[in-house]
Backbone bond lengths (Angstrom), bond angles and torsions (degrees), N, CA, C in turn:
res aa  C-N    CA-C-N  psi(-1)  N-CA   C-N-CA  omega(-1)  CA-C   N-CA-C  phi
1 X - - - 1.454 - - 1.533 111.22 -
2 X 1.457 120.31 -48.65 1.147 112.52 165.85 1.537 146.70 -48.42
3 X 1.233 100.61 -55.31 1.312 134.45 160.06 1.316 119.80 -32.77
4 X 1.676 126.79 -54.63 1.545 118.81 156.12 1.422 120.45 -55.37
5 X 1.395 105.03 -35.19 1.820 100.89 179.16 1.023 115.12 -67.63
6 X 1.527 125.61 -44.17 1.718 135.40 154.16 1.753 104.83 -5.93
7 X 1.241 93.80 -85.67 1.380 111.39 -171.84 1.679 123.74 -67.44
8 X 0.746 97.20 -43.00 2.163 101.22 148.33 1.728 113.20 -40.35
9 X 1.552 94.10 -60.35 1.535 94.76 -179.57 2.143 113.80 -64.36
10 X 1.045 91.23 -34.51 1.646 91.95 -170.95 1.512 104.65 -77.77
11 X 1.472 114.93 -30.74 1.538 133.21 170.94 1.816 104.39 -44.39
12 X 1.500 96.20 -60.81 1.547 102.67 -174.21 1.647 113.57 -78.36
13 X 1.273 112.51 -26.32 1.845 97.55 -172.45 2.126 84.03 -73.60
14 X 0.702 106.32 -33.34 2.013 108.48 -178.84 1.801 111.77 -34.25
15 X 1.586 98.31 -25.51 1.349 102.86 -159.66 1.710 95.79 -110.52
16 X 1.285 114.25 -12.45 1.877 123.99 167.76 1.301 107.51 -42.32
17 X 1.255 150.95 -148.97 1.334 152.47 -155.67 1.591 104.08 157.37
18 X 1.509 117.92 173.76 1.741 128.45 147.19 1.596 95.11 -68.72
19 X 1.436 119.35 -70.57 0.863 119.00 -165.89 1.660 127.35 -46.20
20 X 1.379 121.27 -40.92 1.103 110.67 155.37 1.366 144.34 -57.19
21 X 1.824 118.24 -42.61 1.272 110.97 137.71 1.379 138.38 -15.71
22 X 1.530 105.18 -69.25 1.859 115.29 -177.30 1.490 94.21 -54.11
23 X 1.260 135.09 -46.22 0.942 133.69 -159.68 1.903 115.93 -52.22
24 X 1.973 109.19 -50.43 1.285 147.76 -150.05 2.126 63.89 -77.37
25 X 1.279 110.40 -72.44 1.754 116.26 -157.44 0.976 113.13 -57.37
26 X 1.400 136.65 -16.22 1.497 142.89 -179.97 1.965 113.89 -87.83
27 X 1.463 98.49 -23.63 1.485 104.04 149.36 1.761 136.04 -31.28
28 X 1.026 163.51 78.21 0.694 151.27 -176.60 2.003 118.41 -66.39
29 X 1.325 85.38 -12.80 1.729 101.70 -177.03 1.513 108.69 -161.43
30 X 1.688 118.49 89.45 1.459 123.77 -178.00 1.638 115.14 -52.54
31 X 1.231 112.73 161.51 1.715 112.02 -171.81 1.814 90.40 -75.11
32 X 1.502 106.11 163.08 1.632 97.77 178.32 1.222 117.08 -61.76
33 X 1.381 110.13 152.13 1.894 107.28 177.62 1.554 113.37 98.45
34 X 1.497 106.86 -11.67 1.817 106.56 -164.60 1.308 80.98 -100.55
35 X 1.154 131.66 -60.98 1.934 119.35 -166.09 1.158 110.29 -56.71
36 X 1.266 122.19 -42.34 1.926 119.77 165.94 1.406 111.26 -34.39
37 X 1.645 120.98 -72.27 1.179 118.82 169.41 1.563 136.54 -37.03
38 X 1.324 95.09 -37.27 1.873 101.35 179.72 1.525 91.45 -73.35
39 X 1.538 123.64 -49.95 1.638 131.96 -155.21 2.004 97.98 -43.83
40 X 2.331 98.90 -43.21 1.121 108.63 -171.02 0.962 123.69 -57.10
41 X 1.861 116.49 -47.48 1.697 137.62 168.72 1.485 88.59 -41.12
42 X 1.258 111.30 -70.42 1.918 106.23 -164.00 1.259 100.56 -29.07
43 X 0.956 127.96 -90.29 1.599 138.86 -171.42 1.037 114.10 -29.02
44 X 1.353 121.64 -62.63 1.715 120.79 175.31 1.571 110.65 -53.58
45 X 1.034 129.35 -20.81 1.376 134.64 -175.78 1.540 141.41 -107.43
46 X 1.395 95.21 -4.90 1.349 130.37 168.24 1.293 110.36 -52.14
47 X 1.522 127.99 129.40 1.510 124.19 171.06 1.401 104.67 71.37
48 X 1.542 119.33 -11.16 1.843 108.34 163.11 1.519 110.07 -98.35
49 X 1.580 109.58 -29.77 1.639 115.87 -152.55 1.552 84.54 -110.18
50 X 1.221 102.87 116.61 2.215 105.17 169.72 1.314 108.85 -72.43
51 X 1.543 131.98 -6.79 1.407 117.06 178.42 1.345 100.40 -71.31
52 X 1.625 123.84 -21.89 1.586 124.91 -149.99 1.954 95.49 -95.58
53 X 1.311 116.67 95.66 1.210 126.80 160.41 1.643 121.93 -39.41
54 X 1.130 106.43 123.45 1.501 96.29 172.56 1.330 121.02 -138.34
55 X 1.645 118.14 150.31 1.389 114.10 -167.85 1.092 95.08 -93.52
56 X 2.066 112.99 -175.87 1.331 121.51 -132.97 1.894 96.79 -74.96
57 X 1.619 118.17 -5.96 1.353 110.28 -157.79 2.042 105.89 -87.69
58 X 1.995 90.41 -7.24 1.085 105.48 -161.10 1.309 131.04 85.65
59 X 1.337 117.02 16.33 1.657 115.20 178.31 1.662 91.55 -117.12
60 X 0.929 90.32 176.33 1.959 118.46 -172.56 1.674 108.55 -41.59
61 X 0.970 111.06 133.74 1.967 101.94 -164.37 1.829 73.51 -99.41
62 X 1.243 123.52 -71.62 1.745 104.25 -163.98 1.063 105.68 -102.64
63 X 1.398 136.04 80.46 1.441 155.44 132.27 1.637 103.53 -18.27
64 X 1.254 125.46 131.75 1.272 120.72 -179.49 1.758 109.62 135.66
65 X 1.255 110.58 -178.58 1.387 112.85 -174.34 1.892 106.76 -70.02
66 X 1.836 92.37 -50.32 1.482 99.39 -151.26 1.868 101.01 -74.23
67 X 1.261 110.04 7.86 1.510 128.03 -173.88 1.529 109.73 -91.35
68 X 1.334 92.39 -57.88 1.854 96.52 165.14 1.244 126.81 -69.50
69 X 1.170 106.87 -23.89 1.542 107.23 161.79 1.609 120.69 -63.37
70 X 1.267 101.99 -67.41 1.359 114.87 172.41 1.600 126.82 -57.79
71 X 1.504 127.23 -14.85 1.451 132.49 -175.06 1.088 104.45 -108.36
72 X 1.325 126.65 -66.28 1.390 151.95 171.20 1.236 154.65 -22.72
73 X 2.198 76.17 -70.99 1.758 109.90 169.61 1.715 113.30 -104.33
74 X 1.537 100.08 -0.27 1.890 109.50 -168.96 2.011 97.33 -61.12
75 X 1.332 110.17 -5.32 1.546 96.84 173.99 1.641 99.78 -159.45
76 X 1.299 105.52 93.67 1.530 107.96 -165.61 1.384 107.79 -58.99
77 X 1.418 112.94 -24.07 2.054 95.14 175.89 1.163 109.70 -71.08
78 X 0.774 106.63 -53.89 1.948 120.52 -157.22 1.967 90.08 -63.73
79 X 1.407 134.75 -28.94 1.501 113.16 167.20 1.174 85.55 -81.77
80 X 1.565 155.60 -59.28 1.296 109.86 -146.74 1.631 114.36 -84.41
81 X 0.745 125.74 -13.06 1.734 118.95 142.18 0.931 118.56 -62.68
82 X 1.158 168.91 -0.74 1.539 171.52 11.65 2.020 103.61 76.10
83 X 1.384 96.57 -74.11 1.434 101.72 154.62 1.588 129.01 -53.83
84 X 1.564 101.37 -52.85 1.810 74.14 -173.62 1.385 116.66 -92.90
85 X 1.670 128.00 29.88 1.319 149.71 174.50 2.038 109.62 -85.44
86 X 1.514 85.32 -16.26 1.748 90.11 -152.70 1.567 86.18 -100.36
């Protein structure tokens, strides 16, 4: 069961871009549901990705939109290699 979703998911980040990124960072206010998703990346990426700051408990010190922008998205290649590494 997993295993097809695996590959769905790796199927779809395949079809992500730079350009779509710049796109997500040039937002000043994501449609609802898109900052959840980055909030999710945060988390999954925490303690792997050094842009992603973390407080002393070890989770995401600026959780939030303007956080993923700034940690995340501050070099759109290097997350989406970041992403399709994970």
């Amino acid at each position: 069961f997993a295993e097809p979703m695996a590959k769905k998911a790796i199927d779809a980040l395949e079809t992500v871009g730079k350009k779509d990124l710049g796109e997500c960072k040039s937002m000043s206010l994501p449609p609802k549901g898109i900052d959840d998703v980055f909030n999710a990346v945060m988390v999954l990426l925490s303690g792997m990705d050094p842009n992603i700051q973390l407080n002393k408990q070890g989770k995401p010190k600026n959780m939030g939109w303007e956080g993923a922008k700034e940690e995340m998205m501050g070099n759109v290649n290097e997350f989406l290699d970041t992403l399709r590494k994970f």
